[in-house]
C-alpha atoms as a printed R data frame, in Angstrom:
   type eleno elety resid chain resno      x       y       z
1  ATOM     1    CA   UNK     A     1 72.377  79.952  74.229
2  ATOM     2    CA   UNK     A     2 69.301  82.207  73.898
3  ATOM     3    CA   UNK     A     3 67.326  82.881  76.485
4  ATOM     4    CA   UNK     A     4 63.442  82.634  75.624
5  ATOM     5    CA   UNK     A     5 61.652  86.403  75.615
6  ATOM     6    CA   UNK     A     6 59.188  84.736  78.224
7  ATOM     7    CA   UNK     A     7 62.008  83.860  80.663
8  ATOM     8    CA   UNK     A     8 63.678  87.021  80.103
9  ATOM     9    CA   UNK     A     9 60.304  88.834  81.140
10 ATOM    10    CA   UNK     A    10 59.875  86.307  83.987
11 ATOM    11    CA   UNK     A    11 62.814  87.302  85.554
12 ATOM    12    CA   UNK     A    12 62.075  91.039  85.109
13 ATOM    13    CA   UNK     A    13 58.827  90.506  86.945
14 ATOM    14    CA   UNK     A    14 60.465  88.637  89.316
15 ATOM    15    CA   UNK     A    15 63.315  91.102  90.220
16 ATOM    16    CA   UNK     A    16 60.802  94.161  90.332
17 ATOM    17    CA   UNK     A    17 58.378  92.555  92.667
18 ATOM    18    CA   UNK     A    18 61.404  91.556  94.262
19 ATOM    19    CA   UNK     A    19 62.800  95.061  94.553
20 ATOM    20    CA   UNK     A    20 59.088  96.661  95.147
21 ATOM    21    CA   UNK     A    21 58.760  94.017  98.189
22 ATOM    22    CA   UNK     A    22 61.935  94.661  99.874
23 ATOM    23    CA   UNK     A    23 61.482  98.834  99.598
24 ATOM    24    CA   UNK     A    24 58.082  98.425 101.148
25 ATOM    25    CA   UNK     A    25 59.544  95.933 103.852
26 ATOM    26    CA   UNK     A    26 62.411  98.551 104.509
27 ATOM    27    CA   UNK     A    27 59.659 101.861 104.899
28 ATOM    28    CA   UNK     A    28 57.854  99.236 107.308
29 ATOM    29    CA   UNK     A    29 60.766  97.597 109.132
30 ATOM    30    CA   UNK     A    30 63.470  99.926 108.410
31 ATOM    31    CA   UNK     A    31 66.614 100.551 110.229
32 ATOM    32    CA   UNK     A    32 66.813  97.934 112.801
33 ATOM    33    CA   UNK     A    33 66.328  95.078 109.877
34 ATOM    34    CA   UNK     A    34 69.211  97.257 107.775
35 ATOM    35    CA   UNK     A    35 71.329  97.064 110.766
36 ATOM    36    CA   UNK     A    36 70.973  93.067 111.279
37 ATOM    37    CA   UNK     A    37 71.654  92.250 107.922
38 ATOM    38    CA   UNK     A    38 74.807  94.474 107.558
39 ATOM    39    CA   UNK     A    39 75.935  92.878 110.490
40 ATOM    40    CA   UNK     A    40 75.253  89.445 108.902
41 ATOM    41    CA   UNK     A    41 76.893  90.283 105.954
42 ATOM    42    CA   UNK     A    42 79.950  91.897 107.867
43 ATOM    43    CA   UNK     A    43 80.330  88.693 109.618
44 ATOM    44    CA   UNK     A    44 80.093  86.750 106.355
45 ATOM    45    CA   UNK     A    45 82.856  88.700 105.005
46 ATOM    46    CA   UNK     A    46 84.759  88.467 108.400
47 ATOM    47    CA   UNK     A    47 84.125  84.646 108.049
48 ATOM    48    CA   UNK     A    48 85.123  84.119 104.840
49 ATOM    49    CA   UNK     A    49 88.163  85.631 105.177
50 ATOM    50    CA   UNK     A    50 89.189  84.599 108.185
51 ATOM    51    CA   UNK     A    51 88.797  80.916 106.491
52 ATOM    52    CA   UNK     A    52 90.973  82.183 104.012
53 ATOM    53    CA   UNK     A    53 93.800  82.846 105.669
54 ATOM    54    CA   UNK     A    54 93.452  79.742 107.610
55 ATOM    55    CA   UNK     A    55 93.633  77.673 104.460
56 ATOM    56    CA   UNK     A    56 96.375  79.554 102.993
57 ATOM    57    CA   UNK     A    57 98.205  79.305 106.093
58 ATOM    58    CA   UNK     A    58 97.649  75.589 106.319
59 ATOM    59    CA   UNK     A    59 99.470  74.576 103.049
């Protein structure tokens, strides 16, 4: 499956204005936005595993 030269260009683009965005939103925002999403992503984590070990348990 080949993926078309304008797709592959398209997504490029869209991960560099992506990446461009999201440094200029950090120098603007900064730490206090870093902070909430680690903390989202901790409890994500914490979440997922926690579900884990309930499922395994539960078999």
């Amino acid at each position: 499956m080949a993926i078309s030269a304008k797709a592959k260009a398209a997504h490029h683009l869209m991960t560099v204005v992506l990446i461009l965005s999201s440094v200029v939103f950090f120098k603007r925002y900064g730490i206090a936005l870093a902070t909430l999403s680690g903390y989202a992503l901790a409890s994500q984590i914490f979440l997922i595993y926690f579900n884990r070990k309930t499922f395994v348990s539960n078999i």
